[in-house]
C-alpha positions in Angstrom: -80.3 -58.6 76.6 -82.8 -60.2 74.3 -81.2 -59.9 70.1 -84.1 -57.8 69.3 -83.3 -55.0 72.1 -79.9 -55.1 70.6 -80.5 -54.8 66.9 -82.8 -52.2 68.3 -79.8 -50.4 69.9 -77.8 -50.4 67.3 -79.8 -49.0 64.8 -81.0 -46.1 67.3 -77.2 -45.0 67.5 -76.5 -45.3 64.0 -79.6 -43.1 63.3 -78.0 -40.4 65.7 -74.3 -40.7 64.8 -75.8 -39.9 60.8 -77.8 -37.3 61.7 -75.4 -35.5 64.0 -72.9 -35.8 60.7 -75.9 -34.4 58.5 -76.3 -31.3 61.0 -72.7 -30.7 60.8 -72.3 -31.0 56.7 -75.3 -29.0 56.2 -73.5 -26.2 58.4 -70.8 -26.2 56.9 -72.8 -25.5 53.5 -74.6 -22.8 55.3 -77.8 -25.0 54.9 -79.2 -24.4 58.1 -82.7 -25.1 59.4 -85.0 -22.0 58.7 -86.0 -21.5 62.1 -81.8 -21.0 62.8 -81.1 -19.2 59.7 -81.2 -15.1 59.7 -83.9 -13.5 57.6 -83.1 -13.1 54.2 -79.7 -14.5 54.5 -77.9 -16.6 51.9 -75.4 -19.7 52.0 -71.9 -18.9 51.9 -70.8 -21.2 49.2 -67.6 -22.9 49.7 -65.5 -23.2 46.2 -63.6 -26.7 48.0 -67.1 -28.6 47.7 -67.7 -28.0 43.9 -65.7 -29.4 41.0 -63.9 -26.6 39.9 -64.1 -22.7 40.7 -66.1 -22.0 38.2 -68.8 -24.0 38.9 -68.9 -22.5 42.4 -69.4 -18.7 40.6 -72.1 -20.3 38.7 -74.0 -21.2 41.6 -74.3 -17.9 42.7 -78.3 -16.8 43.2 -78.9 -13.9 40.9 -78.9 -11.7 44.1 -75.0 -11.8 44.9 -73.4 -13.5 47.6 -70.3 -14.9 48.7 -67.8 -17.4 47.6 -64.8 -18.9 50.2 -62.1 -19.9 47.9 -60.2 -22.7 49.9 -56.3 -22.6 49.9 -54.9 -24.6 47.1 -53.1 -23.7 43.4 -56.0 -24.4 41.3 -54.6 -23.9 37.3 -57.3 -22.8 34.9 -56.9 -22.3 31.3 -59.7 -20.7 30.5 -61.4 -17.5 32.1 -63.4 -17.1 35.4 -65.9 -15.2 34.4 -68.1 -13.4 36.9 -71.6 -12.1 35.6 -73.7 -10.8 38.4 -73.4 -7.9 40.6 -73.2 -7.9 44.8 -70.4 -11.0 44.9 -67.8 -11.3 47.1 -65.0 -13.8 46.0 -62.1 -14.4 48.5 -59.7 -16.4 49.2 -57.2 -17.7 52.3 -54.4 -15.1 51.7 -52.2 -16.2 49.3 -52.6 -19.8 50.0 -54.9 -19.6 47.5 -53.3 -19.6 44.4 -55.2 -18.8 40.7 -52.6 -19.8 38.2 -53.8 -19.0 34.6 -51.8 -21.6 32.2 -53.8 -20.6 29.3 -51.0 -19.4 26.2 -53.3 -17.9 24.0 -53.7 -14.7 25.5 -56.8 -15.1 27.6 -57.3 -13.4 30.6 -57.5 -15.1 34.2 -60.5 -13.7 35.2 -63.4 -11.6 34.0 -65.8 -9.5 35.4 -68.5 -8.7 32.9 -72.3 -8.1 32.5 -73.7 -11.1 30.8 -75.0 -9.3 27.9 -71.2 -8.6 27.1 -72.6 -4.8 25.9 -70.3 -1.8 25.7 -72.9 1.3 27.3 -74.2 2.3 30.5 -77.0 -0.5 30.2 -74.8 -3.3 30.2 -73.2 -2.7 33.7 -72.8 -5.0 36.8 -72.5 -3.4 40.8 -70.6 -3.5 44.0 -67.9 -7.0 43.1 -65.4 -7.4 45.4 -62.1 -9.3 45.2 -60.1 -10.2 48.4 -57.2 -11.7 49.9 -55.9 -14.5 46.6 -53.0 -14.5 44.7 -53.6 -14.9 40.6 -50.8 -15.4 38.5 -50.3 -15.7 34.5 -47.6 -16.0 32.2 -45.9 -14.6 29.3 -48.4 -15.8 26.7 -51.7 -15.1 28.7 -53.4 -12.3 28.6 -54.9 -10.0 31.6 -55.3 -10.8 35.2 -57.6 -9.1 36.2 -60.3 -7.4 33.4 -63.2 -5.8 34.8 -65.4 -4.2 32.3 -68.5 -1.9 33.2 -68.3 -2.3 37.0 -68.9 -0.2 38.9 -67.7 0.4 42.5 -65.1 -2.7 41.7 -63.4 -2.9 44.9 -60.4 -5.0 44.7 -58.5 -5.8 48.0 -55.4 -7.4 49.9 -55.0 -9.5 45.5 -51.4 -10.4 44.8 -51.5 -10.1 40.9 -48.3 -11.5 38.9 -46.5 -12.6 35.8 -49.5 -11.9 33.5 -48.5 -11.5 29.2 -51.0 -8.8 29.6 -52.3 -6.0 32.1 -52.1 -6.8 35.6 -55.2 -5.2 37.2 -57.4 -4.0 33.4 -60.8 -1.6 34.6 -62.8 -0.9 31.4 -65.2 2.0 32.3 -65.6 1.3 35.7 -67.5 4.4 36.2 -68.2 4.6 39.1 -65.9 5.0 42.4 -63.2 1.9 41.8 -60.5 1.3 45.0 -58.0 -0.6 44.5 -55.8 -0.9 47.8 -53.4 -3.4 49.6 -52.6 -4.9 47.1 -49.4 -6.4 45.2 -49.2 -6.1 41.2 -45.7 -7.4 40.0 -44.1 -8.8 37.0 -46.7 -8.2 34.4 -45.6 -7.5 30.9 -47.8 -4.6 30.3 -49.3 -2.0 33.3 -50.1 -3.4 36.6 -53.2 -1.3 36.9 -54.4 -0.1 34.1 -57.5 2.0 34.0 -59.7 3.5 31.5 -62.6 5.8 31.4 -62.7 5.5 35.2 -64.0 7.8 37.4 -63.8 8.6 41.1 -61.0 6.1 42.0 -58.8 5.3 45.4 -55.9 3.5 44.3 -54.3 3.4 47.8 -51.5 1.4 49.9 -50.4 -1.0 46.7 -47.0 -1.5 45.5 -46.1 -1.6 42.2 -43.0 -3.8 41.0 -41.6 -4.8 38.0 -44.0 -4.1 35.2 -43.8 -2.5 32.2 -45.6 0.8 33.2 -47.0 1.1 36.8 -50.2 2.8 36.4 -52.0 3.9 33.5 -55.2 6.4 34.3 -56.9 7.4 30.9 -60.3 9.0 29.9 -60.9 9.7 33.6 -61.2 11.8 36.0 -61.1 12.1 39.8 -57.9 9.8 40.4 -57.1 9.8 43.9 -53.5 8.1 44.4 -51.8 7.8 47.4 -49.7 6.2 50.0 -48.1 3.3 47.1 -45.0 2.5 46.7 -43.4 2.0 43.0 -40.4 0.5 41.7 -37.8 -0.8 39.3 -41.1 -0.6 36.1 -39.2 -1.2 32.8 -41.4 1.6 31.5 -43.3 4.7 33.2 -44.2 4.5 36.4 -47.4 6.7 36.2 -49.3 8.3 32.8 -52.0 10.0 33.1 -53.7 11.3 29.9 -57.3 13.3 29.3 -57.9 13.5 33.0 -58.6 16.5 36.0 -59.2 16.6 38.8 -56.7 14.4 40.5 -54.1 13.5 42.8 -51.1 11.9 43.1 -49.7 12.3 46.3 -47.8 10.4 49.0 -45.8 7.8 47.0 -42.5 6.5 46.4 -41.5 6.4 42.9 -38.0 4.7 42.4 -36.0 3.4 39.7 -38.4 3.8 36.6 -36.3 3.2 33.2 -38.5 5.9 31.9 -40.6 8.5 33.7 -42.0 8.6 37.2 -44.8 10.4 35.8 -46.2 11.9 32.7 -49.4 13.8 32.2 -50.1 14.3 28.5 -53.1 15.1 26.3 -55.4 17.8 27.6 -54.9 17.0 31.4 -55.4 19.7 34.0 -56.3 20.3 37.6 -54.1 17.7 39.0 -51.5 18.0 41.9 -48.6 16.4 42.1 -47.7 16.5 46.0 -45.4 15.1 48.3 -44.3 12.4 46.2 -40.4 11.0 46.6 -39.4 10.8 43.3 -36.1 8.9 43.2 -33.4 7.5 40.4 -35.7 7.2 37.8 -33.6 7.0 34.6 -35.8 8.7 32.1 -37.0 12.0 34.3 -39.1 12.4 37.1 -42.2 14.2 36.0 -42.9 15.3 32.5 -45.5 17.5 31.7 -46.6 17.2 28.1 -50.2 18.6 27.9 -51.0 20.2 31.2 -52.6 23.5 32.4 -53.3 24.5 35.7 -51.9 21.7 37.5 -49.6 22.0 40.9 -46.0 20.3 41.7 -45.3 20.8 45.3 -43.1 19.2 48.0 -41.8 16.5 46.1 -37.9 15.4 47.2 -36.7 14.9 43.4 -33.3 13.0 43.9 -30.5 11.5 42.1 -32.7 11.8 38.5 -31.3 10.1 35.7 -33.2 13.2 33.5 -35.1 15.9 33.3 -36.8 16.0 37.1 -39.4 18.2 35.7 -39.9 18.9 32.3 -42.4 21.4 31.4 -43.0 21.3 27.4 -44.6 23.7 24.6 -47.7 22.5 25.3 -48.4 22.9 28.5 -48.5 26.2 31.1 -50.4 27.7 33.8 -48.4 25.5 36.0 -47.1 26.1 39.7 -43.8 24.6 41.0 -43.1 25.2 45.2 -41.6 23.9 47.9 -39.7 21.1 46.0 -36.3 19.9 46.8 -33.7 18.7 43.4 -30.7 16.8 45.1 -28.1 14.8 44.4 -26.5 12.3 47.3 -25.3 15.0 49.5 -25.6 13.8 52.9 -23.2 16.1 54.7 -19.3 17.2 55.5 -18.7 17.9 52.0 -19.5 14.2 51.1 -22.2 12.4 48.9 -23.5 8.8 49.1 -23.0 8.0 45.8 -19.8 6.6 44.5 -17.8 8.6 41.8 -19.5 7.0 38.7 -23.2 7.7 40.2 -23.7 11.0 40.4 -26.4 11.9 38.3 -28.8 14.4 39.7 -30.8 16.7 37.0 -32.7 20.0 37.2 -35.9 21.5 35.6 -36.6 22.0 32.0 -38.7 24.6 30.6 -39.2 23.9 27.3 -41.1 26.9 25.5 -43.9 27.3 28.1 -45.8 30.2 29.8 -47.1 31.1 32.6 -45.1 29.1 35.2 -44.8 30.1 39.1 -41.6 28.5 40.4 -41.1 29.8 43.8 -39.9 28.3 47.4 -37.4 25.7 46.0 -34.1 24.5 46.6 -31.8 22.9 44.0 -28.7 21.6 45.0 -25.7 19.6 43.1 -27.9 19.3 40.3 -26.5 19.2 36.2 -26.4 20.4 34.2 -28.4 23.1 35.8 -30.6 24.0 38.3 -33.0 25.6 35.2 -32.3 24.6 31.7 -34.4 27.2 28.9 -34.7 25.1 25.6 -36.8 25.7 22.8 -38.6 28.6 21.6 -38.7 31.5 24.9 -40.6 31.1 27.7 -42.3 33.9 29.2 -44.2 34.9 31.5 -42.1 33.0 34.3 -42.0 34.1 38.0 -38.8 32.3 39.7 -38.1 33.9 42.9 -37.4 32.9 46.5 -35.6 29.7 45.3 -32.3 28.8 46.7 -29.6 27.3 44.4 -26.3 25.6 45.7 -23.6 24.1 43.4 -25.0 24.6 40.8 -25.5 26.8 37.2 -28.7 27.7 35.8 -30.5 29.1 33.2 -32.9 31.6 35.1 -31.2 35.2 33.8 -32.0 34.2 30.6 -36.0 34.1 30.9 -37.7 36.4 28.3 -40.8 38.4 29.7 -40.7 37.4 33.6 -39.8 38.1 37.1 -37.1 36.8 38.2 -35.9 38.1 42.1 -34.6 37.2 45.8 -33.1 34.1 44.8 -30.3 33.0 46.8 -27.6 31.6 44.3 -24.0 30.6 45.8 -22.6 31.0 42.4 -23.6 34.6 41.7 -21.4 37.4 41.7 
């Protein structure tokens, strides 16, 4: 073969060879040729080929779109910030790792308007968060602060080990879910949420922070289905709100109270929670009205299981079970120097329905009247074993067909 058919040759199968890599880079990028690509559809832009994270937000068209986080630890010491609304950032599970190493109490990642306003006009729409893990440390601040978004949807995020708020949602007005998700470790509230309204906070477990969930200045909380334990504070505080739920959850091992609705809350239930060994009471009602407490298992409480204070009334309590670590054949699970198991407190109140409810081997009393009287009370139907109780003593009220093993 004559040099010049050869030379030829070789420069025809580089030619090839580089453009079959070219094809293959530019999808990969999502930069495929337009008669390929689906109408109005948008790169995917992969966070591994930029220089930092960042940079890959940035690039971002002002109409949204996705970024692919690769796995990786990737530290950052000063916030992410995302500024635009219908973005999708996610990750490979928690192989990818956002570690905030910042000590001056910034947040790991924002989620803000660019104008940085405070009203309805400063407001971004529809951001997503999936499937990463970002974690903090003592001296950092948030890890996650969304202010003004609404319909935030944050999913499958691993959230640890921040200085300040897990999981922070500044007047996400409208319809927030926050669900399968892990918030652990972080000095302050894992989720903590302010003038909110319409939120699923669903399928997450709390562990280890200082309180578990916060709901303020809100309304329309819809929690179910998480599980909560060992907070060194609260685990849930809800304050200013109605309309709500909180039903479905396992509330364990609080050092203070499982839950505590204060300051002009009302038309919430309280349902089906198990409400377990929290040191500091189960549910405290500080400022309620109108709110419902039914089928909850309150067991081995540390304190007051409920507590229904001076200011608060118009309240329904049914179907609950108070319990110690009975389990059967005159025996309980506990061991001699665990037995604490506490009743209900009514604390000055009025107006209370306490029917259908069973309270067994609780002290120091099935129903404890402190405080100024309470009237108004209806306790009947309620069955009470091992136990003394204050329920003779209510001023004003009807009090019938209980079945007490202790009465005469």
């Amino acid at each position: 073969m004559k040099r010049g058919c050869r030379i030829a040759i070789v420069v025809i199968s580089v030619a090839v060879t580089v453009g079959c890599y070219c094809v293959a880079i530019g999808q990969q990028r999502g930069d495929v040729s337009s008669d390929m690509r689906l109408p109005g559809a948008r790169a995917v832009i992969d966070a591994g080929r930029y220089p930092s994270i960042q940079a890959a937000i940035d690039a971002l068209p002002d109409e949204g779109g996705m970024v692919s986080l690769p796995p990786g630890t990737f530290e950052i010491s000063e916030p992410l910030k995302v500024g635009k609304s219908d973005v999708l950032i996610e990750g490979a599970g928690t192989a990818t790792h956002i570690k905030n190493v910042n000590t001056e109490g910034k947040s790991a990642l924002i989620l803000q308007h660019p104008s940085s306003g405070d009203n309805r006009k400063a407001e971004l729409w529809r951001i997503r968060l999936a499937d990463f893990r970002i974690t903090g440390n003592e001296k950092s601040g948030h890890g996650i602060d969304a202010r003004r978004i609404n319909e935030v949807f944050i999913d499958g995020v691993t959230v640890s080990n921040h200085g300040g708020d897990g999981i922070r949602l500044y007047f996400c007005y409208e319809d927030p879910r926050i669900c399968n998700s892990l918030l652990t470790y972080n000095k302050k509230t894992g989720l903590n949420a302010i003038g909110c309204h319409d939120v699923v906070v669903s399928a997450n477990q709390f562990e280890e922070n200082n309180d578990a969930l916060r709901f303020i200045n809100g309304f329309n909380l819809c929690m179910t289905g998480n599980c909560l334990d060992d907070h060194l504070g609260n685990g849930v505080v809800i304050e200013n709100t109605y309309g709500s739920v909180v039903s479905g959850n396992m509330i364990e091992e609080c050092k203070g109270i499982a839950i505590v609705l204060d300051r002009d809350c009302y038309g919430i239930a309280l349902s089906a929670n198990v409400i377990a060994h929290d040191a500091g009471g189960g549910i405290a009602l500080r400022d309620a009205h109108g709110c419902a407490i039914s089928a909850n298992a309150f067991t081995i409480m540390g304190s007051d299981a409920v507590n229904i204070g001076p200011k608060s009334g118009r309240i329904t309590v049914t179907g609950n079970n108070f319990s110690n670590s009975y389990i059967g054949d005159d025996k309980t699970k506990r061991s001699a120097n665990d037995l604490t198991a506490a009743g209900m407190v009514l604390d000055g109140t009025s107006g209370i329905t306490v029917v259908g409810n069973l309270f067994s081997g609780v002290r120091p009393k099935a129903l404890t009247v402190k405080g100024k009287p309470s009237t108004q009370i209806l306790f009947t139907d309620n069955v009470l074993i091992d136990v003394d109780s204050d329920h003779k003593k209510l001023d004003a009220s009807l009090v019938q067909g209980n079945l007490d093993d202790r009465q005469e």
